[in-house]
C-alpha positions in Angstrom: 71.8 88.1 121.6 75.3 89.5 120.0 75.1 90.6 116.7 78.3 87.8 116.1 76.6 85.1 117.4 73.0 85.9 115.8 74.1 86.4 112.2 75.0 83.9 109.7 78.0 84.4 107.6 76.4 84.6 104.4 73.4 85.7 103.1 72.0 83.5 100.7 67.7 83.6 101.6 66.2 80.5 103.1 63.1 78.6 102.4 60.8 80.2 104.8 62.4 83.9 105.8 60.3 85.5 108.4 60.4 89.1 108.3 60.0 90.2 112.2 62.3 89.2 114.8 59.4 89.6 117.5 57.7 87.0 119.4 55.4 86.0 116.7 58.2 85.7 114.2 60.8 84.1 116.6 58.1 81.6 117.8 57.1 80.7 113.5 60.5 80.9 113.1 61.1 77.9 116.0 58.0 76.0 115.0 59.3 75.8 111.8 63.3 75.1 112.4 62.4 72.4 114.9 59.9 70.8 111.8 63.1 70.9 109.8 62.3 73.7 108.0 65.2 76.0 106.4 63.8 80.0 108.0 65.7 82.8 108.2 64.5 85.8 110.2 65.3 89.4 109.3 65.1 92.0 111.5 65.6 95.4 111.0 67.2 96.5 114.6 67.7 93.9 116.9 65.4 90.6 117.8 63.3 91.0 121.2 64.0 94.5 121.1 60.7 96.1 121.0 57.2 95.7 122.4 57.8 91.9 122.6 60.6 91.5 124.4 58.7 94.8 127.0 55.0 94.3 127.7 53.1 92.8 130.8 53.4 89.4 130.1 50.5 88.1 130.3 49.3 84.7 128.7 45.4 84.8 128.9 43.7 85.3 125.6 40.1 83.7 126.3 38.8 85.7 123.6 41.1 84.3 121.0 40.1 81.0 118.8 44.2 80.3 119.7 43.0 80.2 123.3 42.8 76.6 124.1 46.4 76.2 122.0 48.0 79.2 124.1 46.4 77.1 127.2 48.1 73.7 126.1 51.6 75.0 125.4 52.8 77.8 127.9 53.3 75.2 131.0 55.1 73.4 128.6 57.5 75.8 126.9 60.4 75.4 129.1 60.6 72.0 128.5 59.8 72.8 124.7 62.4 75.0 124.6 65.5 74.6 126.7 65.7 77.9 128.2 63.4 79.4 130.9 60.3 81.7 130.7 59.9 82.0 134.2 56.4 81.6 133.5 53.8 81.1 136.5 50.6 79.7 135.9 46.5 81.6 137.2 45.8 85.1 137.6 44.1 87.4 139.7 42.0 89.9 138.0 41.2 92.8 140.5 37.8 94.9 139.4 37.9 98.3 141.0 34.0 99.4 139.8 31.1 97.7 138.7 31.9 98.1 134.8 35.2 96.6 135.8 33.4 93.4 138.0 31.3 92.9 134.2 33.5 93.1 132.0 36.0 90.9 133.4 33.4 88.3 134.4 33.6 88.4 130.2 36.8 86.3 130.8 35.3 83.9 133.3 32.3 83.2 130.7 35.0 82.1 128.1 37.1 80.5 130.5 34.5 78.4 131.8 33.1 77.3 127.8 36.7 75.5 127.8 36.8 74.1 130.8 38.8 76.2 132.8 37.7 77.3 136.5 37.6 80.6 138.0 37.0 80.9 141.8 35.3 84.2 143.2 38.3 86.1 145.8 37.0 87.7 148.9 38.4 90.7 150.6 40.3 89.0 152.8 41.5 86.3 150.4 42.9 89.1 148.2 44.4 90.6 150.9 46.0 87.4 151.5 46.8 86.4 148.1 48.0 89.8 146.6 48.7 92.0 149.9 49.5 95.0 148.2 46.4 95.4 147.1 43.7 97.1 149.0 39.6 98.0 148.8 38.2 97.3 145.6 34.9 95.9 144.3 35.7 92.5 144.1 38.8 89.9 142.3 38.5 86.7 140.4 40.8 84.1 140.1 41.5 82.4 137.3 42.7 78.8 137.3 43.9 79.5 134.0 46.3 81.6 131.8 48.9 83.1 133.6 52.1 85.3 133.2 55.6 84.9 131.3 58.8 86.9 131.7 58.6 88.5 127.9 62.3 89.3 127.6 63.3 85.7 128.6 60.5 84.2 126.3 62.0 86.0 123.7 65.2 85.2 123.8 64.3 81.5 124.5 62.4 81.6 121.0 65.6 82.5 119.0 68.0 80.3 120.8 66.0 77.4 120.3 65.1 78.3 116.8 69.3 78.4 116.0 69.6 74.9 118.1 67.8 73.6 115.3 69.0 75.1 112.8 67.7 78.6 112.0 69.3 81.4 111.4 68.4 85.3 112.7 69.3 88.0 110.1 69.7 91.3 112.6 69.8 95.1 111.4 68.5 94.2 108.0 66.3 96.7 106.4 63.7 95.1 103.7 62.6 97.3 100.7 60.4 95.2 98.5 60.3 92.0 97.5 60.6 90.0 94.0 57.7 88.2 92.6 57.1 86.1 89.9 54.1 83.7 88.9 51.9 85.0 91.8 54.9 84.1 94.3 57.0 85.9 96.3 60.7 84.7 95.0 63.3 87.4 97.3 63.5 89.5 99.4 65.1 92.7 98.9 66.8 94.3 101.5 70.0 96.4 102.4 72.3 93.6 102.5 71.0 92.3 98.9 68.8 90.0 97.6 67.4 86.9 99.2 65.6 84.0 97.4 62.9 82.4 99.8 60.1 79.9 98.8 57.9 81.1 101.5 57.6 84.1 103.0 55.7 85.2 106.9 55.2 88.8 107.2 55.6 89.8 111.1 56.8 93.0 111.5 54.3 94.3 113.7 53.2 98.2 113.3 55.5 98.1 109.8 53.4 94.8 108.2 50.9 97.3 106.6 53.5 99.3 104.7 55.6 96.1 103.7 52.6 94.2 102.5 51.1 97.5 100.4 54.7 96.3 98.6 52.8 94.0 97.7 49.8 95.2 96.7 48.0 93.7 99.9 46.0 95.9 102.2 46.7 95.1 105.6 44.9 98.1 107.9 47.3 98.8 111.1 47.3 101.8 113.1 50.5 102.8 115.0 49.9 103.5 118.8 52.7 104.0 121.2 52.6 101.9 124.6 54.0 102.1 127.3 55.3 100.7 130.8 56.5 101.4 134.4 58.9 99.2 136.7 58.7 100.5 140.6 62.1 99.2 142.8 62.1 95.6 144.2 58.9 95.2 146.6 58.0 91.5 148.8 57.0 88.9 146.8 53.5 88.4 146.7 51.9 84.9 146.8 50.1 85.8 143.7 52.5 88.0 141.0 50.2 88.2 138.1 47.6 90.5 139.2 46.3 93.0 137.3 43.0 94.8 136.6 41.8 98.8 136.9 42.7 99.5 133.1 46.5 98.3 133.8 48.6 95.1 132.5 51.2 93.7 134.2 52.8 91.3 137.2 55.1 91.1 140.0 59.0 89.9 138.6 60.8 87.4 140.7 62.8 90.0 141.9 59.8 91.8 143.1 59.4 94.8 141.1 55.7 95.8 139.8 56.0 95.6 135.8 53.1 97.2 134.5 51.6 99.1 131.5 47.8 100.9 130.4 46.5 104.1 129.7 45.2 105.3 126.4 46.9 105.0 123.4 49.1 107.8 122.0 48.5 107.3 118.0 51.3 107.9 115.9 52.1 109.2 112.5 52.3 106.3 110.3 55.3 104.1 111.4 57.9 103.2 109.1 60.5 101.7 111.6 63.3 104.0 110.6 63.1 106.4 112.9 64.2 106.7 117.2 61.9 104.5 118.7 59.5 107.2 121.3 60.8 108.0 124.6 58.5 107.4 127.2 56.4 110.5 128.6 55.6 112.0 132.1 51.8 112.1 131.4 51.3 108.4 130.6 53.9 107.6 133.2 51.5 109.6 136.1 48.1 108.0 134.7 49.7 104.1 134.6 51.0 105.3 138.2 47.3 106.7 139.4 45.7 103.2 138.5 48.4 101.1 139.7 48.5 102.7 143.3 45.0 102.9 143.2 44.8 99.4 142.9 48.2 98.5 145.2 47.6 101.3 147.1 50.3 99.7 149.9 52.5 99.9 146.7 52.6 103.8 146.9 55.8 104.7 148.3 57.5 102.4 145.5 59.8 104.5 143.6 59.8 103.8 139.9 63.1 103.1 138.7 62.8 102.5 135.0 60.3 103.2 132.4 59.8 101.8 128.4 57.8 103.4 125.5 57.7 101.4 122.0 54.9 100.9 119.3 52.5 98.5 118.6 50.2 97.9 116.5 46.3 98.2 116.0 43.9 96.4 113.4 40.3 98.4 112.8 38.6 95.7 114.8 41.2 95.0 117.6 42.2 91.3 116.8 44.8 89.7 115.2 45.2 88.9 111.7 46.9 85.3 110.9 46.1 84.4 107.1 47.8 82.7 104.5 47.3 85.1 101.2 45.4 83.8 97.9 48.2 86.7 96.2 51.1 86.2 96.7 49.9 82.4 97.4 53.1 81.9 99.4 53.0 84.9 101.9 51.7 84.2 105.5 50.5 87.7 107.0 50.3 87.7 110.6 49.8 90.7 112.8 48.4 90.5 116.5 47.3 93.9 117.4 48.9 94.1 120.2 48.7 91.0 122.2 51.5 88.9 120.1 53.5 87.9 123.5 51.0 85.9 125.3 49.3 84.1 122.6 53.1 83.5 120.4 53.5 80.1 121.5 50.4 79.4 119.7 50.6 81.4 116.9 53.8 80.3 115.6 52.4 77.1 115.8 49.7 78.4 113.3 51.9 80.0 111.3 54.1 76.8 111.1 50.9 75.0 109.5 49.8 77.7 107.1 53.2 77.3 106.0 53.7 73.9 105.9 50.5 72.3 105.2 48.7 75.5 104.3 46.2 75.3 107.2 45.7 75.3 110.3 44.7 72.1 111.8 44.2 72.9 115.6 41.7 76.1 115.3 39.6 77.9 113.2 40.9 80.8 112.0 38.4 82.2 109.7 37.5 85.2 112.4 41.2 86.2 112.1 41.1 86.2 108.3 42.4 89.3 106.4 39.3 89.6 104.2 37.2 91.0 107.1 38.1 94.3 106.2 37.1 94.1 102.4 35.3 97.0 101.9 36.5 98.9 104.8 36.6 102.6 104.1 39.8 104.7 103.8 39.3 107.0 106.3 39.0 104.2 109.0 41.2 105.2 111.2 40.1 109.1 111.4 36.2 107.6 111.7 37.7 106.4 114.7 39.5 108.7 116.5 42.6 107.4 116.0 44.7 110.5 115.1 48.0 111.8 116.2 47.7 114.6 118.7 49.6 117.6 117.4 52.9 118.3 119.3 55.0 121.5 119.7 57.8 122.7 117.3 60.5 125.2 118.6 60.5 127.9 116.3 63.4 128.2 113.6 66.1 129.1 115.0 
């Protein structure tokens, strides 16, 4: 998307402004245009930039109360939205140890309470299904779910959301916001001040410093993530296979998109600096698993790699709520899996806007007040700390 062709002229505010031009905020932001809602959304770089528009593209939450939603809507979103997601319906989970066969039969439980079938692979049906994939323990797949290209998703989300109507605010840095009466009236920023009636904080591993401008505690940790793309490879019958620790699918063009590995915590993230570069150890262990579970994948070169940040609540699951104070502010924060469940949560976000509920699932689980109480020291308690790095000496 061009800078000319994202931006409106002026700069004005909006009814709703969103402030996140990620999946989740694109996909409010085009819920709520296409309702014939006034939104704006700011950015502060460029929309689809970051870890939406580069993750692994899956779309198979089971564990989410946005599930069956997320279900209903991805084979639909083409349609929905007039440009393509390239998205391919069922995955293949591949279990390389016993731990690996339980806890993805987890998925198959949920699956299964919703109606959705899962079908027990063989050796040799995985080897005819996903052929680069060789000895392991044993595969499910699911008749469910599936996988999305994230970059095209993306983009799809703000295109639509302009064909009716709304408008994208790019490289626009927010520094507080006005309130008056228990509502949030502007939104200040580097380009001025813009009046909203509503506002939807989005803004992934930044939400927890913008909505402390608030006075709301909203507990994120900042990890960095990463991926690895290998050079073009035959297209497999089955692209969205993944399992052994890793995320990820076959493109159309037949390159191996995948990410994993543990989580390189950050210093807290206040989106102003170079986003990471990505790093030969994570790069080597997402490798390992990947050949290890491809292994007639291992003479693949890879040709490109991404590192960016997400972000991580205390608990590991989202956080969608609309706010008792501010009463207009719509926090929503997806610890890490916003891509595959944003068709359904901007259509969450769209009704906690609009009506000031959700009407198609209980979202009580994702509810901000879960971590009342929840001690400062959270994220040290568990581990999550920065790992010291190197300085050259002064020169």
């Amino acid at each position: 998307m061009s800078d000319d062709a994202a931006d409106p002229a002026d700069t004005t505010g909006a009814s709703v402004i969103i402030v996140g031009g990620g999946a989740t905020g694109l996909s409010a932001g085009w819920w709520l245009a296409r309702a014939g809602v006034d939104v704006l959304v700011i950015d502060k770089g460029i929309v689809a930039w970051e870890a939406s528009g580069r993750n692994g593209g899956g779309c198979t939450h089971a564990f989410s109360p946005l599930f069956r939603e997320e279900q209903r809507l991805w084979p639909q979103m083409d349609e929905l939205l007039g440009y393509p997601t390239e998205f391919s319906a069922g995955r293949i989970r591949i279990a390389m140890d016993a731990a690996q066969w339980d806890d993805a039969h987890r998925v198959v439980r949920y699956g299964e309470r919703h109606g959705f079938q899962t079908e027990v692979l063989d050796a040799a049906q995985l080897r005819e299904l996903v052929p680069l994939a060789g000895e392991a323990h044993g595969a499910y797949w699911h008749h469910f779910g599936g996988h999305a290209n994230p970059h095209r998703t993306v983009q799809g989300y703000a295109w639509a959301m302009q064909d009716h109507g709304g408008r994208v605010l790019q490289h626009t840095t927010v520094h507080g916001f006005a309130v008056e009466n228990g509502r949030v009236t502007a939104v200040e920023t580097d380009r001025g001040r813009l009046g909203c009636d509503h506002l939807v904080l989005a803004a992934g591993p930044q939400t927890g410093k913008l909505a402390a401008a608030l006075g709301v505690r909203v507990p994120v940790a900042a990890a960095r993530a990463e991926m690895i793309v290998t050079e073009p490879l035959p297209l497999m019958p089955v692209g969205g296979a993944d399992g052994n620790g890793l995320y990820g699918r076959q493109t159309l063009r037949g390159n191996l998109a995948y990410g994993g590995g543990p989580h390189e915590w950050l210093e807290e993230c206040d989106g102003m600096g170079v986003p990471p570069r990505s790093s030969t150890p994570l790069m080597g262990n997402i490798a390992a698993h990947l050949i290890e579970m491809f292994p007639r994948a291992r003479h693949a070169r890879i040709i490109r790699s991404w590192a960016g940040v997400i972000e991580n609540t205390p608990d590991g699951r989202p956080v969608i709520d609309r706010l008792p104070d501010p009463s207009n502010v719509v926090v929503a924060t997806l610890s890490s899996i916003g891509f595959g469940l944003s068709p359904a949560t901007g259509h969450a976000i769209q009704e906690l806007v609009t009506d000031g509920a959700c009407g198609f699932a209980d979202l009580s689980t994702l509810c901000l007040s879960r971590f009342d109480g929840l001690e400062g020291d959270w994220a040290a308690q568990r581990g999550w700390q920065p790992v010291p790095t190197a300085r050259s000496p002064a020169g």
